[in-house]
C-alpha positions in Angstrom: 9.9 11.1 -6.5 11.3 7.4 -7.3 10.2 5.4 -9.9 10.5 2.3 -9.3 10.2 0.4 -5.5 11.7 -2.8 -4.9 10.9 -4.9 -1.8 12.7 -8.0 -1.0 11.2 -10.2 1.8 14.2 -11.2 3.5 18.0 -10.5 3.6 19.1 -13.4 1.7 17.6 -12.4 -1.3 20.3 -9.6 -1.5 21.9 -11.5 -4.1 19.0 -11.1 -6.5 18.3 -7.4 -5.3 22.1 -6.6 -6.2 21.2 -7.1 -10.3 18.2 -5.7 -10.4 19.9 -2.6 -8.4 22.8 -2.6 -10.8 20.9 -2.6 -13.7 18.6 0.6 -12.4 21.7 2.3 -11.9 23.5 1.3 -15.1 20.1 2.7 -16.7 19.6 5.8 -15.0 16.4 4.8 -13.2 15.5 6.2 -9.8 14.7 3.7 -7.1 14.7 3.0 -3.6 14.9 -0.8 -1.7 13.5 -2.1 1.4 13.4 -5.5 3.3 10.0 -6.1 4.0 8.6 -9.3 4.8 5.0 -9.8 3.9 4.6 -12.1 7.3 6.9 -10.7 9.2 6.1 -6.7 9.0 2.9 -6.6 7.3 1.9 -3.4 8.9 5.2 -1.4 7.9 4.5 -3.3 4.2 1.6 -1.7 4.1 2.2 1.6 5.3 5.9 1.5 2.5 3.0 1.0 0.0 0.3 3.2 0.5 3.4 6.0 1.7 5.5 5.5 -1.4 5.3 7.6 -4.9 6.7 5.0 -6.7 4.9 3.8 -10.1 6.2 0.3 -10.6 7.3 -2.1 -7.7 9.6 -5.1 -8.0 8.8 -8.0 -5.3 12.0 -10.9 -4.3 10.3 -13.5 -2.7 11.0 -16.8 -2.3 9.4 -19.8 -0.1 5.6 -19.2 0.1 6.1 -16.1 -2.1 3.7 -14.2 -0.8 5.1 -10.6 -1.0 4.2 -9.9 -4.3 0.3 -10.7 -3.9 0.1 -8.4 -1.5 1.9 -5.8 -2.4 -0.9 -6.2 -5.5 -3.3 -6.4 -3.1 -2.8 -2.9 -1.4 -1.5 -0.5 -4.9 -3.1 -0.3 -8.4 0.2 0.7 -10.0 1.9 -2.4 -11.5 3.6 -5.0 -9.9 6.4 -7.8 -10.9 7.4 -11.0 -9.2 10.5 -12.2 -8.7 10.3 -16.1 -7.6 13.6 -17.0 -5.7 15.2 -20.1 -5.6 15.3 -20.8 -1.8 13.2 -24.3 -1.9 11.6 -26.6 -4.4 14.0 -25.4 -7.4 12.2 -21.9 -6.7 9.5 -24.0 -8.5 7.3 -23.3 -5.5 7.8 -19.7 -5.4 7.5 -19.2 -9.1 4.0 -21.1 -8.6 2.7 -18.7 -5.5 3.4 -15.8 -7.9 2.0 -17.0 -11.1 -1.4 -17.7 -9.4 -2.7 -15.1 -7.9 -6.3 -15.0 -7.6 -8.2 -12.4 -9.4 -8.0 -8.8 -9.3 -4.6 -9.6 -8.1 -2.4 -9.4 -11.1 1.3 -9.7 -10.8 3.9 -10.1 -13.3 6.4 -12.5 -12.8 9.5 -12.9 -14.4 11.8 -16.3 -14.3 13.2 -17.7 -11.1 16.1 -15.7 -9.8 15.9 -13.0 -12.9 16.2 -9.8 -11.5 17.8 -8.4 -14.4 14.5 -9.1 -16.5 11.8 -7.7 -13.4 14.4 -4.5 -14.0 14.1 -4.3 -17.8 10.1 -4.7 -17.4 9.9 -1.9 -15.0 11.6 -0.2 -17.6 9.7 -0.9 -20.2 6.2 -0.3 -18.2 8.1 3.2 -17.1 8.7 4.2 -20.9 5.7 2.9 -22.2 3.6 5.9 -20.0 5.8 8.8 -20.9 
């Protein structure tokens, strides 16, 4: 059992991943990562979602952003945004995560703070035992 899944949509957020790795490990927090883009492997996104025992997942996307909303859009169990800096400032991705439609929710942290998505997923981790 892992407690908390997070998903990166491409590669070149492995920068962001790396922190919010470290910081799992530094606080004893069971996790797994993939690299799975919500365009370009939605059926293996889906299947990591519905497949996984994970409670809380963590989402890196940048550009269009979308990974996070869907993510949302297939689990119950709670979900935080990273926005990443790729385009705009990360102003654009911050935006795609902040507005999700509703019955969609997604928490979103600050543009490239993976250290913050991992404290939340902490938090929401505690706050249930």
């Amino acid at each position: 059992m892992v407690d908390i899944a997070v998903i990166s949509g491409s590669k070149s957020d492995q920068l962001i991943v790396d922190r919010i790795l470290g910081r799992l490990k530094d606080e004893g927090v069971s996790f797994e990562h993939r690299v799975l883009s919500a365009h370009r492997n939605p059926k293996e996104l889906e299947e990591y979602v519905s497949g996984t025992d994970a409670h809380v997942f963590i989402a890196v996307a940048g550009l269009s952003a979308a990974l996070p909303g869907v993510i949302a859009s297939q689990t119950h169990r709670p979900v935080i945004g990273v926005p990443v800096s790729a385009k705009l400032g990360g102003l654009d991705s911050l935006l795609s995560i902040v507005q999700m439609p509703p019955g969609v929710p997604v928490a979103c942290v600050g543009i490239d703070n993976g250290e913050n998505a991992a404290l939340l997923a902490i938090r929401i981790l505690e706050s249930g035992r």
